[in-house]
C-alpha positions, 0 to 999 in steps of 0.5 A: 485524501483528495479525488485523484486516481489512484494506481492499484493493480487487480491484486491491489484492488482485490486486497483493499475490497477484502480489507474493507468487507473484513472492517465493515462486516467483521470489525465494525459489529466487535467495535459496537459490540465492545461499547454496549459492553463496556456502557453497561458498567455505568460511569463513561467519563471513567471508564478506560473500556469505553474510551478504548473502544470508541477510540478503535471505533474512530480509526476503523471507521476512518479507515473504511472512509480512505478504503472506500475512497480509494477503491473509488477512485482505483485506476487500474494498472494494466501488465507491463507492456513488452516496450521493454521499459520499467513502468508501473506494473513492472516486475524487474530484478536489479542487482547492487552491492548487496546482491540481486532483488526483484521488485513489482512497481506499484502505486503508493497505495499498495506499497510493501517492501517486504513483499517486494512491492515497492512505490513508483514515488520512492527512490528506487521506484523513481530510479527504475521507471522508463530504464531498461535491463542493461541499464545502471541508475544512480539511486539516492535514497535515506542511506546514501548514493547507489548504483543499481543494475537492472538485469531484467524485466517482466 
């Protein structure tokens, strides 16, 4: 990841520091704990407990280095000013074939379609940035061609 901002609203931000205090001052002690374990039972070039821990080791400490890199380099996404147009930080409902939905544009960093927080660098997030309720947009996304009608914004 390379030293370039990285849009997070205050909740995103919040989320990603509380991650990284649960990896570094939770999963990190089990994590070294697991390898004093599983050292105890001699032989480590066959020993299946070892080599899961040390592997877990490397993925929570290579992901507290791309937490602390993006919280580093947070910039802050402001509320959604009242210029009447879809940004980031946005929360707009859009209505399509499949019904109505709401959304909150956001950075790709806190993404989650689940949760309804979708990234300004998919489809639909490309589609809604600077429309305004009212307006249809053409998305193109894996599945085929839409039209989404944005009914408002907050």
């Amino acid at each position: 990841m390379q030293d370039k901002p990285v849009p997070l609203t205050p909740d995103g931000l919040r989320r990603l520091q509380e991650e990284l205090e649960h990896l570094v001052s939770q999963r990190r002690p089990e994590i070294a704990q697991r390898i004093k374990h599983a050292k105890e039972f001699g032989d480590l070039s066959e020993n299946a407990e070892y080599e899961d821990a040390k592997n877990e080791q490397g993925f929570v400490e290579g992901r507290i280095l791309t937490l602390e890199q993006m919280i580093r380099n947070a910039s802050l996404i402001a509320a959604a000013t009242a210029d009447g147009s879809v940004r980031l930080g946005s929360t707009v409902t859009v209505q399509d074939e499949f019904g109505t939905s709401s959304y909150t544009i956001v950075g790709p960093a806190e993404a989650d379609a689940a949760s309804g927080r979708i990234s300004l660098e998919s489809p639909v997030g490309k589609a809604l940035i600077g429309r305004e309720p009212g307006e249809e947009v053409e998305v193109e996304t894996p599945g085929g061609a839409r039209r989404v009608r944005i009914l408002e914004l907050a």
